[in-house]
Short mmCIF file of the C-alpha atoms (twelve columns), coordinates in Angstrom:
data_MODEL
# 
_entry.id   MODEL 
# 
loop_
_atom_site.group_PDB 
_atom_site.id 
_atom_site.type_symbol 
_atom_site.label_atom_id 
_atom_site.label_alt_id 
_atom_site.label_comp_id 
_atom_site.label_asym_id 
_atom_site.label_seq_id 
_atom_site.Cartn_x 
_atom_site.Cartn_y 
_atom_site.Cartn_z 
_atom_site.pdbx_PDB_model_num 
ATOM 1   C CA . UNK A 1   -57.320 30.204 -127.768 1 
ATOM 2   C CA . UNK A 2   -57.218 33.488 -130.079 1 
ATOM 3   C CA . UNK A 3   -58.284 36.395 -127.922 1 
ATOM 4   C CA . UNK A 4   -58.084 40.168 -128.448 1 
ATOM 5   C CA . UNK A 5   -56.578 43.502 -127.526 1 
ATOM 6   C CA . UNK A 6   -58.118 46.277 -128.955 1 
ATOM 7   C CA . UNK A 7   -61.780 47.521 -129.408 1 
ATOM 8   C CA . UNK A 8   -61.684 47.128 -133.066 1 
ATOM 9   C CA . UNK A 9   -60.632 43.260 -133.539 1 
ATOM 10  C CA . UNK A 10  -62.511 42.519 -130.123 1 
ATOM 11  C CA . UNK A 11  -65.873 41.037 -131.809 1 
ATOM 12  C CA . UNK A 12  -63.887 39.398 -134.389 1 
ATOM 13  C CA . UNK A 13  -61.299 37.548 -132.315 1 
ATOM 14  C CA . UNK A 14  -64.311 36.220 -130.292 1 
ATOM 15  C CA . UNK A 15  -66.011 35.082 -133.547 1 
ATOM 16  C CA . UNK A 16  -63.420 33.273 -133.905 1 
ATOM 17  C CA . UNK A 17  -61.146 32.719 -130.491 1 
ATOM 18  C CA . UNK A 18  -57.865 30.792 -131.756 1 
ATOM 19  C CA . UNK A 19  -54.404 27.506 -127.782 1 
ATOM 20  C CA . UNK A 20  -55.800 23.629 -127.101 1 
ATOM 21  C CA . UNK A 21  -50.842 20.734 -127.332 1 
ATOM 22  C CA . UNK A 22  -43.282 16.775 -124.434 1 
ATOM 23  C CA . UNK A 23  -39.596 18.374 -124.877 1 
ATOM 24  C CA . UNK A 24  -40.044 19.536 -127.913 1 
ATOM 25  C CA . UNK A 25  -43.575 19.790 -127.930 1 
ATOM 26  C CA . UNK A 26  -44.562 17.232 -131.049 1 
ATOM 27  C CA . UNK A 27  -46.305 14.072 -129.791 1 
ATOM 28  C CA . UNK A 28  -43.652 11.366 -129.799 1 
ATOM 29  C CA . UNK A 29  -44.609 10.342 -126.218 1 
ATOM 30  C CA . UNK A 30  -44.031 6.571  -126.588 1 
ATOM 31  C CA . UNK A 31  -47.210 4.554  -125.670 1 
ATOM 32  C CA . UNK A 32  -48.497 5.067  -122.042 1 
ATOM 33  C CA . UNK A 33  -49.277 1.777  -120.123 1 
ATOM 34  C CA . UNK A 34  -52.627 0.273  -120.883 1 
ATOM 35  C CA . UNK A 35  -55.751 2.570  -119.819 1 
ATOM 36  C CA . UNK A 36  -59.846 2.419  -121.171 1 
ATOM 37  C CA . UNK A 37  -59.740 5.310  -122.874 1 
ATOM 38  C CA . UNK A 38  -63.638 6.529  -122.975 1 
ATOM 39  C CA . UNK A 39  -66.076 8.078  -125.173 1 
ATOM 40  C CA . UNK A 40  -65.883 11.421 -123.322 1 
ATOM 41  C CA . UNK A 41  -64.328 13.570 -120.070 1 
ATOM 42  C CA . UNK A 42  -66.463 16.174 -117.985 1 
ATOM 43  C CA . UNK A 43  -65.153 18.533 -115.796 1 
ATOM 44  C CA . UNK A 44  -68.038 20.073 -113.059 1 
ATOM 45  C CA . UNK A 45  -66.657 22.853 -111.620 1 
ATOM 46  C CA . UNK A 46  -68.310 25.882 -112.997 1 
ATOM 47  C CA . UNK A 47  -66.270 29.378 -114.211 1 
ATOM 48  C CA . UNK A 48  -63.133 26.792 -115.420 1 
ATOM 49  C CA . UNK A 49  -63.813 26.933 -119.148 1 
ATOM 50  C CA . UNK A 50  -61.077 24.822 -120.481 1 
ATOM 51  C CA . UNK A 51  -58.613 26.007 -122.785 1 
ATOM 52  C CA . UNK A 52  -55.421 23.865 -123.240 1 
ATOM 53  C CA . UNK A 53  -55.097 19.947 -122.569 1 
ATOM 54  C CA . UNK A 54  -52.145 17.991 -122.491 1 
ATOM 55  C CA . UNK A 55  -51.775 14.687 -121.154 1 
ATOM 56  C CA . UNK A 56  -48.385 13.112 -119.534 1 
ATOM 57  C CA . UNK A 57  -48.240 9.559  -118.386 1 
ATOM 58  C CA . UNK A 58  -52.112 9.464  -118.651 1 
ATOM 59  C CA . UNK A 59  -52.763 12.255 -116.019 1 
ATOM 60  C CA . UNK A 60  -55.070 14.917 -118.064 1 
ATOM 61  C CA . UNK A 61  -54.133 18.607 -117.943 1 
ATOM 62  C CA . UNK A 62  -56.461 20.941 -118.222 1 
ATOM 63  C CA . UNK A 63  -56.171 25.245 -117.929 1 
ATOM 64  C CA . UNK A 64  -58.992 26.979 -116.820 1 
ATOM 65  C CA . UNK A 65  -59.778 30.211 -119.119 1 
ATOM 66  C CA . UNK A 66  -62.322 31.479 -116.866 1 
ATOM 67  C CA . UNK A 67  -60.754 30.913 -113.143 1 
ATOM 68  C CA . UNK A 68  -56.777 30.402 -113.859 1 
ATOM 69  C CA . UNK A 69  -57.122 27.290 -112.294 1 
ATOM 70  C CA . UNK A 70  -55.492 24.004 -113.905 1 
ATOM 71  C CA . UNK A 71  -57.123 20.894 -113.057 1 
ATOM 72  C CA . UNK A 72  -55.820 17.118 -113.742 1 
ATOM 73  C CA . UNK A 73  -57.931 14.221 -114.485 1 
ATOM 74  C CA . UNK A 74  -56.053 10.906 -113.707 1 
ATOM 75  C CA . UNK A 75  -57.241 8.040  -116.924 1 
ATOM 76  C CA . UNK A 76  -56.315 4.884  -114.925 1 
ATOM 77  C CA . UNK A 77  -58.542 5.672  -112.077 1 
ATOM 78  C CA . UNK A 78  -61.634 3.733  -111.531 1 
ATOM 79  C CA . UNK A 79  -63.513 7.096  -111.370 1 
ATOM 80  C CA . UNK A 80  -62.459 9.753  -113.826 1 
ATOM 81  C CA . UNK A 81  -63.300 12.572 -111.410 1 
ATOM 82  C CA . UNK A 82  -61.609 16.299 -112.123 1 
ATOM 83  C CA . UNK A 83  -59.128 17.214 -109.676 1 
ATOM 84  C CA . UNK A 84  -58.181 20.992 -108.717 1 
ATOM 85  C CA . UNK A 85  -54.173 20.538 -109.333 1 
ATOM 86  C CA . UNK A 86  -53.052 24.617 -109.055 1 
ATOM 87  C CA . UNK A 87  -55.157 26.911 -107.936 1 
ATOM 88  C CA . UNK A 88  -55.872 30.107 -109.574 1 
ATOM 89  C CA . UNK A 89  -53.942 33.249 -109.147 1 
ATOM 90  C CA . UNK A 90  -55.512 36.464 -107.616 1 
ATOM 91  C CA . UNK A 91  -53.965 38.801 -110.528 1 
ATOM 92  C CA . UNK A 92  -54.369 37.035 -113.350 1 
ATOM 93  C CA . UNK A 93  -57.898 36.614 -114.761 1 
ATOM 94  C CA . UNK A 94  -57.176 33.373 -117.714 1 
ATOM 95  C CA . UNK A 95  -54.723 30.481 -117.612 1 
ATOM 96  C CA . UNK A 96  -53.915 29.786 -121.480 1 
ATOM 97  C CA . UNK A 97  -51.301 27.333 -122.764 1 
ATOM 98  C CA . UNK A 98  -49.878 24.177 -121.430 1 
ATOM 99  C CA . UNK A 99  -47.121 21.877 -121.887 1 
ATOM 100 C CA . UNK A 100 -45.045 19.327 -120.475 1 
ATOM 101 C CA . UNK A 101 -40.958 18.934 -120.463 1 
ATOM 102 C CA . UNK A 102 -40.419 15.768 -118.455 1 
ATOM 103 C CA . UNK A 103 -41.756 16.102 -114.805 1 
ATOM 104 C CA . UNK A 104 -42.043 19.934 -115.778 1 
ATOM 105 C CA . UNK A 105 -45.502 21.812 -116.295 1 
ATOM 106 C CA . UNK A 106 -45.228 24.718 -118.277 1 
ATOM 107 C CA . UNK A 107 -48.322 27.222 -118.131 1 
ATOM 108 C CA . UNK A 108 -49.345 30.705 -119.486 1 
ATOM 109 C CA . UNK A 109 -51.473 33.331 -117.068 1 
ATOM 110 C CA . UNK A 110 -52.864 36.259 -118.547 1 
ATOM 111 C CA . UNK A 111 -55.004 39.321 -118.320 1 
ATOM 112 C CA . UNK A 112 -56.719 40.046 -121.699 1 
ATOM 113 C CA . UNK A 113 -58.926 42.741 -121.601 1 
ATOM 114 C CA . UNK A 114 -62.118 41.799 -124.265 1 
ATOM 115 C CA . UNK A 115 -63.543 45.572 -123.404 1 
ATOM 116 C CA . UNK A 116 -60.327 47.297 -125.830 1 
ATOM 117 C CA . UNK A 117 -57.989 48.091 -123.182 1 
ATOM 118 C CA . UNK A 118 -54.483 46.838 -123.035 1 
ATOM 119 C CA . UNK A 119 -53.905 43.833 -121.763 1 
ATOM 120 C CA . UNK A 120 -52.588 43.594 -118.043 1 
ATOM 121 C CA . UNK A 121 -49.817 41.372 -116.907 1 
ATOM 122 C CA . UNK A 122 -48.474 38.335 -117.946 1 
ATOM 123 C CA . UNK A 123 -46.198 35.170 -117.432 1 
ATOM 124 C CA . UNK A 124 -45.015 32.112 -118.085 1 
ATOM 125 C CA . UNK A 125 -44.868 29.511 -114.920 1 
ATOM 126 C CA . UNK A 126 -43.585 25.943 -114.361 1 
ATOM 127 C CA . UNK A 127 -44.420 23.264 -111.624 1 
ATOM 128 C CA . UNK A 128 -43.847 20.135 -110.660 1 
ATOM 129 C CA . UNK A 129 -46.298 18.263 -112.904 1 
ATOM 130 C CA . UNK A 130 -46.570 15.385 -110.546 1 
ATOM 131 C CA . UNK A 131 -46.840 17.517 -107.111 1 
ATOM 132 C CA . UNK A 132 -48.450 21.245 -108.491 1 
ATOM 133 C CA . UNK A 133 -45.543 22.905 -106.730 1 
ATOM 134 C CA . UNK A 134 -44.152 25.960 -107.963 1 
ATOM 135 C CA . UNK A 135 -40.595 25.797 -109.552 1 
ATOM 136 C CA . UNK A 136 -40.258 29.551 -111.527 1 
ATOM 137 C CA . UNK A 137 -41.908 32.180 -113.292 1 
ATOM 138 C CA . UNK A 138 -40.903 34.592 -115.467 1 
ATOM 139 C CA . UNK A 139 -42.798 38.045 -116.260 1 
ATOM 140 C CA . UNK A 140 -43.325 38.552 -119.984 1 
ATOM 141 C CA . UNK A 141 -43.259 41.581 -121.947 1 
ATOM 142 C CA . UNK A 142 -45.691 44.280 -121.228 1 
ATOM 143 C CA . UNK A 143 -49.172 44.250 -123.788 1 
ATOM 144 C CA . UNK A 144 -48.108 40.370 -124.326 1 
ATOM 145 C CA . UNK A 145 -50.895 37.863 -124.138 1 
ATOM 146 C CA . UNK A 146 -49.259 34.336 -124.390 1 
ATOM 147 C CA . UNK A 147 -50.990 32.178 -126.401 1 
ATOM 148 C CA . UNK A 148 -48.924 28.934 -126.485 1 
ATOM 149 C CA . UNK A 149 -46.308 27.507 -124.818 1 
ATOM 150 C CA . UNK A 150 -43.552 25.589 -126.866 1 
ATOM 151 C CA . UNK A 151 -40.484 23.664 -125.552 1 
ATOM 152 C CA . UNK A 152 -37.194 23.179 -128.149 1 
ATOM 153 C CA . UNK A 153 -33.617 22.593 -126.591 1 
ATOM 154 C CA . UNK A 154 -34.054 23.329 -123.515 1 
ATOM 155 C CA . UNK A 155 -36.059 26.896 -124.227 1 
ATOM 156 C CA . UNK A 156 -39.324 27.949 -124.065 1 
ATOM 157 C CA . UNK A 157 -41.045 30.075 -126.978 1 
ATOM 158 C CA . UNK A 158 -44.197 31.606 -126.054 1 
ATOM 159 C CA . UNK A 159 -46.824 32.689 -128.524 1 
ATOM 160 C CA . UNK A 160 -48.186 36.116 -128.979 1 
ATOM 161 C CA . UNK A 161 -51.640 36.479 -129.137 1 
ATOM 162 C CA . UNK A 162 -51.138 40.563 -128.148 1 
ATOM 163 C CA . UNK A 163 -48.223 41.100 -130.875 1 
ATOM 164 C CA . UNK A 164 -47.188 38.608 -133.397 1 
ATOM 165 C CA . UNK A 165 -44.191 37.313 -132.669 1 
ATOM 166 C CA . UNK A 166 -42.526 34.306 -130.398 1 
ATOM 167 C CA . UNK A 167 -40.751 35.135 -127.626 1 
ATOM 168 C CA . UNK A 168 -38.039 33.241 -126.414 1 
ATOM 169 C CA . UNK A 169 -37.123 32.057 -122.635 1 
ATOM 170 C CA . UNK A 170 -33.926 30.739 -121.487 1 
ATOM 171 C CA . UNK A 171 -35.234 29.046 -118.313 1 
ATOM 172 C CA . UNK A 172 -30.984 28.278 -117.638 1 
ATOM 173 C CA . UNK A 173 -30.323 31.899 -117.479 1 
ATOM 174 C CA . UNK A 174 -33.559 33.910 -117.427 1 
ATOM 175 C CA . UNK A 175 -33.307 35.693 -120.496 1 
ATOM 176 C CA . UNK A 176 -35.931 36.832 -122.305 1 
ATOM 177 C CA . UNK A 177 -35.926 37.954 -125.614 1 
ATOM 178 C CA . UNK A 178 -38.577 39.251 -126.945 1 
ATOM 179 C CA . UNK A 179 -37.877 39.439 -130.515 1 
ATOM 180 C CA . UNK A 180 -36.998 36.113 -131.126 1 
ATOM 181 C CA . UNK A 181 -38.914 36.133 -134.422 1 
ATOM 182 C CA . UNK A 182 -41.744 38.150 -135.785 1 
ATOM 183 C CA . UNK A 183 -42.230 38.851 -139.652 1 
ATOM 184 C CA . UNK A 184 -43.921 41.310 -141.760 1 
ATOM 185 C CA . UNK A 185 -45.954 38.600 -143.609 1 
ATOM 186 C CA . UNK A 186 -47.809 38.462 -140.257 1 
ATOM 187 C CA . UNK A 187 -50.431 40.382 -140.523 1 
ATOM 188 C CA . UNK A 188 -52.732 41.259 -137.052 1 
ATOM 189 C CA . UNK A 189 -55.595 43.363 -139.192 1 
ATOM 190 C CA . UNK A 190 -56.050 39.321 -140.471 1 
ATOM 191 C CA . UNK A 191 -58.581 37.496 -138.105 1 
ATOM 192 C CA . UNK A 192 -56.489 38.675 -135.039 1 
ATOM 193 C CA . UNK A 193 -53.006 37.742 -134.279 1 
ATOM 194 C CA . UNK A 194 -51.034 34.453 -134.066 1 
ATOM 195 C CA . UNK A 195 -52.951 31.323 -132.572 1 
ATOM 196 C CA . UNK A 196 -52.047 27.896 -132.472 1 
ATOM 197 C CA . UNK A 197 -48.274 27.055 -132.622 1 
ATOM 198 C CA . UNK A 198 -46.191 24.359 -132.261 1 
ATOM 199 C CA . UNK A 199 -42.820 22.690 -132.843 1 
ATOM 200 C CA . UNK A 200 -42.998 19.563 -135.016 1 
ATOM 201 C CA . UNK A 201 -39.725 18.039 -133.234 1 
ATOM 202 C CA . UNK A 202 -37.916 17.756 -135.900 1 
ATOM 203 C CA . UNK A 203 -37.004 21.210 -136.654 1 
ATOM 204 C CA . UNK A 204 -39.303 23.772 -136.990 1 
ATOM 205 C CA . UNK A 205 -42.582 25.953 -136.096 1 
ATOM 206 C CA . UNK A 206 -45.734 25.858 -137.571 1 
ATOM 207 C CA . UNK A 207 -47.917 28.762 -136.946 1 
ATOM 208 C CA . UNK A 208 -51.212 29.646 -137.699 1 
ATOM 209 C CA . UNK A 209 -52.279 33.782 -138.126 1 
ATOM 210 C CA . UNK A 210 -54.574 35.183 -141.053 1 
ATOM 211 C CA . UNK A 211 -56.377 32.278 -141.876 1 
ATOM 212 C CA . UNK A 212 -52.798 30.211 -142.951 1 
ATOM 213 C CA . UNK A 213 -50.204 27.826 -141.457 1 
ATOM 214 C CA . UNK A 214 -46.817 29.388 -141.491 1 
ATOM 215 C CA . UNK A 215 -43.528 26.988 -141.394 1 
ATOM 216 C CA . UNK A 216 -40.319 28.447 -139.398 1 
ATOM 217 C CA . UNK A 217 -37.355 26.388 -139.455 1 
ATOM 218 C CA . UNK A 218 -34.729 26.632 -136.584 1 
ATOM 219 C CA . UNK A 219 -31.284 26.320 -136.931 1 
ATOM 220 C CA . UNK A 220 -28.778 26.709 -133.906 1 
ATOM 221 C CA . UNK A 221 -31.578 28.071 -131.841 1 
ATOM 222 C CA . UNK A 222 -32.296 30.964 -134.428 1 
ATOM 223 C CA . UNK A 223 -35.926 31.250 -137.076 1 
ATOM 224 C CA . UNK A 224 -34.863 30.757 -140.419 1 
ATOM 225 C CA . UNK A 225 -37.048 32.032 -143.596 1 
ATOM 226 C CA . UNK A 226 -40.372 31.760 -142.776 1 
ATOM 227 C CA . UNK A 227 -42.517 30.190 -145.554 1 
ATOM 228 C CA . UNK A 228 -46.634 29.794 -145.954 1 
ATOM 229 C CA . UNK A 229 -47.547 26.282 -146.074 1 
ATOM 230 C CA . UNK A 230 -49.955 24.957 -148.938 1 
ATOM 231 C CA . UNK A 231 -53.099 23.123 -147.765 1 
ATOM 232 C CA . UNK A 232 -55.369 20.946 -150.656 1 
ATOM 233 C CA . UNK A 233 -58.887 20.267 -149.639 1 
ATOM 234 C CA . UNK A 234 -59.513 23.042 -147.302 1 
ATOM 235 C CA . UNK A 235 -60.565 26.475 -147.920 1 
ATOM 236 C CA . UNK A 236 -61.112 29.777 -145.980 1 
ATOM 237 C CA . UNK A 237 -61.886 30.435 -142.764 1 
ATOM 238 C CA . UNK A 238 -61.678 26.352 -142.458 1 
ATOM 239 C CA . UNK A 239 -57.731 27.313 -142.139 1 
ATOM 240 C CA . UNK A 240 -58.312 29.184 -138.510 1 
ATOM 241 C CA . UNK A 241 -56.239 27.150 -135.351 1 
ATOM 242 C CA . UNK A 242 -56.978 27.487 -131.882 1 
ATOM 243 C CA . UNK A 243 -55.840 24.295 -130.351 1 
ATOM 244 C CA . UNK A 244 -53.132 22.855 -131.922 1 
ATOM 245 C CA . UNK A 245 -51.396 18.836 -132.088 1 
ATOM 246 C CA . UNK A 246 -48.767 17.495 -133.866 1 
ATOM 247 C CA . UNK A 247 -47.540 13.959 -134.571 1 
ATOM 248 C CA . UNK A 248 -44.209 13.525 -135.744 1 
ATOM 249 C CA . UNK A 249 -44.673 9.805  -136.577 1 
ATOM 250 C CA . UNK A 250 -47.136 10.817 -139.617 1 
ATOM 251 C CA . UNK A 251 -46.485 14.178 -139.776 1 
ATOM 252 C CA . UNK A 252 -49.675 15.021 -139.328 1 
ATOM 253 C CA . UNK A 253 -51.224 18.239 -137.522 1 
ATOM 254 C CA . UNK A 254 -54.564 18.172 -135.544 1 
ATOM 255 C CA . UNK A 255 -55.988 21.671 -134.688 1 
ATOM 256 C CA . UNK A 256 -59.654 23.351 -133.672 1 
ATOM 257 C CA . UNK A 257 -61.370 26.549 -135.351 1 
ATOM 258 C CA . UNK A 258 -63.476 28.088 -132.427 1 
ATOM 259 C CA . UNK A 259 -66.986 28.609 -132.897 1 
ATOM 260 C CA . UNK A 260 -66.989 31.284 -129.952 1 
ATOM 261 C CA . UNK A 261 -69.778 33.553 -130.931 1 
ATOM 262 C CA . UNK A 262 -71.892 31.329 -132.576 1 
ATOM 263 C CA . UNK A 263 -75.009 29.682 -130.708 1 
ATOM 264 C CA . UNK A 264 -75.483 27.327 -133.421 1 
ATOM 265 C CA . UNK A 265 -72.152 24.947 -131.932 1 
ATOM 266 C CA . UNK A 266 -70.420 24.468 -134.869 1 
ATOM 267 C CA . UNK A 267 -66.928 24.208 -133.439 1 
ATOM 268 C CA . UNK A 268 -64.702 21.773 -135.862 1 
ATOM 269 C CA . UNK A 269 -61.601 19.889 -135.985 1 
ATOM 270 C CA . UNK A 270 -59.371 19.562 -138.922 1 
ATOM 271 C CA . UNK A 271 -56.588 17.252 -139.333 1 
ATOM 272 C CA . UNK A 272 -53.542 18.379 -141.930 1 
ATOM 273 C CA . UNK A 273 -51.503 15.446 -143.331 1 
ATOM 274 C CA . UNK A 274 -48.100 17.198 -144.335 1 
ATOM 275 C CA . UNK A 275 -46.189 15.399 -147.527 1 
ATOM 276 C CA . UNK A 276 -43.382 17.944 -146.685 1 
ATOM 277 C CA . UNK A 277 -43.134 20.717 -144.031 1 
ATOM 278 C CA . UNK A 278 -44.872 23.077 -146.263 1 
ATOM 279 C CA . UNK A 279 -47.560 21.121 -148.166 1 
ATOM 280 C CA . UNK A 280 -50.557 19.373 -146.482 1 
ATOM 281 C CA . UNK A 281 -54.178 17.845 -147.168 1 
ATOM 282 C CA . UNK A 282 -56.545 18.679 -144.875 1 
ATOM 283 C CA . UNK A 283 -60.182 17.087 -143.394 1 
ATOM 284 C CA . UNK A 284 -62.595 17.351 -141.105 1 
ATOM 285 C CA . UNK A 285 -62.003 15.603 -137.629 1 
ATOM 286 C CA . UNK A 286 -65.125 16.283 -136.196 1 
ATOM 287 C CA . UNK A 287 -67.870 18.737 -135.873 1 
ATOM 288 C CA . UNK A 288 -70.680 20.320 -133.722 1 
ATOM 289 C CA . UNK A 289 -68.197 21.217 -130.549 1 
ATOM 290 C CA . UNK A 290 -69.455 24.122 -128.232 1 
ATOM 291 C CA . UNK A 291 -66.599 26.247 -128.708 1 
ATOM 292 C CA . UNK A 292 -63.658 24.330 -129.631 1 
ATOM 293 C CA . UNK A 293 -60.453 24.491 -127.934 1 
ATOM 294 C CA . UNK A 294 -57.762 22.182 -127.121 1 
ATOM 295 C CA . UNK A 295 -56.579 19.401 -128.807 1 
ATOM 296 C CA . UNK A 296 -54.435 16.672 -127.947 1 
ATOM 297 C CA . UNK A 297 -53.117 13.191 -129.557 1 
ATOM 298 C CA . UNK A 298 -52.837 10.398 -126.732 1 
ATOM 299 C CA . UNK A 299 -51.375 6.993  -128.479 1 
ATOM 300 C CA . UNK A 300 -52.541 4.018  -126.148 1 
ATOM 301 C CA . UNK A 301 -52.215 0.451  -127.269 1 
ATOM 302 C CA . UNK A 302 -51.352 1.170  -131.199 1 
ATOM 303 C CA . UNK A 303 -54.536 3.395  -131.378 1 
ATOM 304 C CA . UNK A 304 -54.451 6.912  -131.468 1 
ATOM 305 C CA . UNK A 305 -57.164 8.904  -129.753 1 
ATOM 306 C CA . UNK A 306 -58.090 12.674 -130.349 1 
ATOM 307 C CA . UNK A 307 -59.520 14.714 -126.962 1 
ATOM 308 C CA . UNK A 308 -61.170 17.687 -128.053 1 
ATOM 309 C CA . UNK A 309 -62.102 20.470 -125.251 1 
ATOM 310 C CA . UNK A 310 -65.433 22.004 -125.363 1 
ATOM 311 C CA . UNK A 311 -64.625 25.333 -124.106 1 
ATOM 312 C CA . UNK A 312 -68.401 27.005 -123.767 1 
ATOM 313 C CA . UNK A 313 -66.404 30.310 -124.304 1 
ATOM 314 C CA . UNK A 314 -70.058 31.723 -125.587 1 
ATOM 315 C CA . UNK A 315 -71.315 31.401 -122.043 1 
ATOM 316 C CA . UNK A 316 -68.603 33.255 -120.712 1 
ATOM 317 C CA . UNK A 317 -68.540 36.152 -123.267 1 
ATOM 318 C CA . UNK A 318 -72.949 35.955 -123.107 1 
ATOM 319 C CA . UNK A 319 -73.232 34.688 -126.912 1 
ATOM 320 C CA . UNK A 320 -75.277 31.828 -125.650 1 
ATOM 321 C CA . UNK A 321 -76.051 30.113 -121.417 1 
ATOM 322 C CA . UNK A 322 -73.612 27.874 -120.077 1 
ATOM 323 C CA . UNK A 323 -74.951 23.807 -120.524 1 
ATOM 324 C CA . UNK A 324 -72.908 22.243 -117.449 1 
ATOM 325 C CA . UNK A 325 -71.096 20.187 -117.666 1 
ATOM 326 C CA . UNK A 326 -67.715 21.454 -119.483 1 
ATOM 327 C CA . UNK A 327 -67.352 18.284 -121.245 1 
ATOM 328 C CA . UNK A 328 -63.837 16.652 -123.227 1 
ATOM 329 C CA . UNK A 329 -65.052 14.828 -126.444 1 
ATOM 330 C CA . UNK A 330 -62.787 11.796 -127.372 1 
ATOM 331 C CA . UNK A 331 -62.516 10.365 -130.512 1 
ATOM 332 C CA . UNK A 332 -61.040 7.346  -132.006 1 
ATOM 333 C CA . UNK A 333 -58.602 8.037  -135.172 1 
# 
């Protein structure tokens, strides 16, 4: 989910927030065993506000914007209650991006400050994603506001939100560099700073800041040339990611455009069917979400199956009241 530093981009950002994805992040996950998936998820507990899903051998994810709390929802249960999996931290306001790397959970805490103040601390955290035991953490960068989580080699590359640039984490040796790639095409005056990334597992990034999709090949673990992609059929502030999803068996990309801000609930999700790594079509999903957030691909049974979170972000930042239940919208592709 886009959120925002400073005073001036503050109202903006939350007009239009832009975080909801294995190794190497595209969804290649081979089919799960058989599950019913259903129409739609809820989630009860009030102040969680989900922003990321993922889903790993058909236990649902889910990070908690409002209480830095992740919560699991278990799809071959008989009852498809939400489960508190990690509690929230005491310093750390939002939990952003998730992602799995085998029995690893990777997960972003932050401390944006919507007011115009700097952010406060941040960090990057795995567990144990079948126990919610703590394995590491690793402080990032002060003013950073990690956006999204990405996993390619064996390293993690954490999005931005605060600057724009990916920042790189060598979970073998602890290094973190902080430079990994940025680029002066990237503009933060543009609708904020980078949102929804991910690696397409086959060798590169695509990132979304300014109301575009940026391609960055990776070669030897270093960003190559970064080059705008082209997008037929969609216009505008149409091209704005929050939650992001790829699937490297198409090639096709699946991401939200927050509606934070809006009362109306016109959150929408666009799908982006590349013909190369730099030229897509895109359409509409689905439409009418409160506040679009995550996104995730689940293949069960040769069907593929879109979960979409409904953040209620409005609620939170007083645009609109909060409609319990928090509620995960599935639809059939």
């Amino acid at each position: 989910m886009k959120k925002v530093t400073y005073l001036a981009l503050a109202f903006t950002a939350i007009l239009s927030l832009a975080s909801c994805s294995d190794d190497d992040d595209a969804n290649t996950t081979p089919t799960q065993p058989s599950i019913t998936v259903p129409d739609s998820l809820t989630v009860t507990q009030e102040g969680f506000y989900p922003e990321d899903i993922v889903i790993s051998d058909n236990i649902v994810y889910l990070s908690g914007f409002g209480d830095s709390t992740i919560r699991t929802i278990d799809l071959s249960a008989s009852n498809l209650t939400d489960q508190l999996f990690v509690a929230g931290e005491a310093d750390f306001a939002q939990r952003w991006g998730l992602k799995v790397d085998g029995d690893i959970l990777l997960s972003l805490l932050g401390n944006a400050d919507f007011t115009g103040g700097a952010p406060g601390p941040s960090k990057l955290v795995t567990y144990n994603k079948n126990t919610g035991a703590k394995l590491n953490e690793w402080t990032l960068p002060d003013t950073t506001i990690g956006h999204t989580v990405s996993v390619v080699d064996g390293k993690y590359y954490v999005t931005d939100f605060g600057n724009p640039r990916i920042i790189e984490v060598n979970p073998q040796t602890g290094a973190i560099n902080e430079s990994w790639f940025t680029s002066s095409d990237w503009d933060p005056t543009i609708d904020g700073n980078v949102g929804g990334t991910i690696y397409d597992g086959q060798g590169g990034f695509y990132a979304y800041l300014g109301f575009n999709f940026w391609y960055i090949p990776i070669s030897n673990g270093q960003p190559r040339t970064m080059q705008q992609v082209t997008i037929n059929g969609l216009s505008g502030e149409q091209i704005n990611a929050d939650g992001i999803s790829f699937d490297s068996d198409t090639n096709t990309l699946y991401y939200s455009s927050n509606d934070t801000g809006n009362p109306q609930n016109v959150g929408t999700v666009y799908k982006l069917q590349f013909s190369n790594t730099t030229t897509a079509t895109g359409s509409i999903i689905a439409e009418g979400l409160n506040d679009a957030s995550g996104v995730w691909l689940l293949k069960n049974e040769g069907v593929d199956y879109l979960f979409m979170c409904e953040s209620q972000f409005g609620a939170l930042f007083g645009f609109n009241t909060f409609q319990p239940p928090f509620v995960i919208r599935i639809q059939q592709l």
